[in-house]
C-alpha positions as CSV (number, residue, x, y, z in Angstrom):
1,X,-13.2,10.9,14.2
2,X,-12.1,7.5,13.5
3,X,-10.0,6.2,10.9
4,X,-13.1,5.1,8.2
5,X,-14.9,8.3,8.8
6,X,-11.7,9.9,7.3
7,X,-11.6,8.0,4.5
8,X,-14.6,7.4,2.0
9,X,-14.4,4.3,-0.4
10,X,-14.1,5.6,-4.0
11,X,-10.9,8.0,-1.9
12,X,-7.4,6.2,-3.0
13,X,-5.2,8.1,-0.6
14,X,-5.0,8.9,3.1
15,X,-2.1,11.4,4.3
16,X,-0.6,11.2,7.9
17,X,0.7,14.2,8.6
18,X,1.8,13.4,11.7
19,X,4.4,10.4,10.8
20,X,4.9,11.9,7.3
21,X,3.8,9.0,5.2
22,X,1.0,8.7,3.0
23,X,-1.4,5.4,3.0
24,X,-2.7,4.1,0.0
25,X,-5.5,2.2,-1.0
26,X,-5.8,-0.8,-3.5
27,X,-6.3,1.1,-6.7
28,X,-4.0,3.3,-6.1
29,X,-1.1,0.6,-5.0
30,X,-2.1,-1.2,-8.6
31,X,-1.1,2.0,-10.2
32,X,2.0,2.5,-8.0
33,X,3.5,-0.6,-9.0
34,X,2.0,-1.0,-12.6
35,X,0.2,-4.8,-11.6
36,X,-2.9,-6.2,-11.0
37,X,-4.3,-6.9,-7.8
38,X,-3.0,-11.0,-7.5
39,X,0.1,-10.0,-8.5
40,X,0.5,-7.8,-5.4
41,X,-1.2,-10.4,-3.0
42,X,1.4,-12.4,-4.5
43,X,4.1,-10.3,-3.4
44,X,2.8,-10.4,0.1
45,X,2.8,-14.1,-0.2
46,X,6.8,-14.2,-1.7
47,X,8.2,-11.1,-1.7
48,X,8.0,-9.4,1.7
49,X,5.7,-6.8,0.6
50,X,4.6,-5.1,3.0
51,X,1.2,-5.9,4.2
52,X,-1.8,-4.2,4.0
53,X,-3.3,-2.2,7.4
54,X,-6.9,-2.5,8.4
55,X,-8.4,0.5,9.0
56,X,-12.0,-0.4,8.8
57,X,-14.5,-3.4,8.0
58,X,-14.0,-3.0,4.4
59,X,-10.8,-0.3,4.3
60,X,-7.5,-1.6,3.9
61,X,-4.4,0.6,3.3
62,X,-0.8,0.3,2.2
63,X,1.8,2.4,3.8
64,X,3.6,4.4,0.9
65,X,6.7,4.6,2.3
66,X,6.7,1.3,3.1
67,X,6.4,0.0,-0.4
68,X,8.8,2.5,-2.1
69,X,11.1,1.4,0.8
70,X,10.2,-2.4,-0.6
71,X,10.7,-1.4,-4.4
72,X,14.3,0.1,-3.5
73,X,15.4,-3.2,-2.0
74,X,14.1,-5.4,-4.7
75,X,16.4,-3.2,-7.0
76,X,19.5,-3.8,-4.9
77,X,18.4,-7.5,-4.9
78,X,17.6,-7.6,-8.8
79,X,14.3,-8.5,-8.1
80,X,11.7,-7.2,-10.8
81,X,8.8,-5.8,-9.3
């Protein structure tokens, strides 16, 4: 089974049970962080955020931990999210 026949469009989350993280799609990073979608493009651009992972033509996904892990350091930093 490959990675897009595990995941169907209007799905926001993918779990990987294996490395314990959960991947996220777009939707469901704009609700995470509470911003629209430029605004986190933006933070990919400026911010270090982490970068999205292409799991199909038309499939991205955001590794959860990986943008918690990204939220925590803008904290230390005083960065507003």
């Amino acid at each position: 089974m490959t990675c897009q026949e595990k995941i169907h469009d209007e799905e926001q989350y993918l779990h990987d049970p294996d490395h314990g993280d959960q991947y996220l799609r777009l939707p469901a990073v704009r609700e995470l962080l509470g911003v629209k979608t430029t605004s986190i493009y933006k933070f990919i651009k400026t911010h270090n955020f982490p970068k999205q992972i292409k799991i199909g033509d038309r499939i991205s996904v955001w590794s959860k931990r990986a943008i918690l892990e990204w939220i925590e350091a803008c904290k230390k930093k005083g960065l507003n999210t």
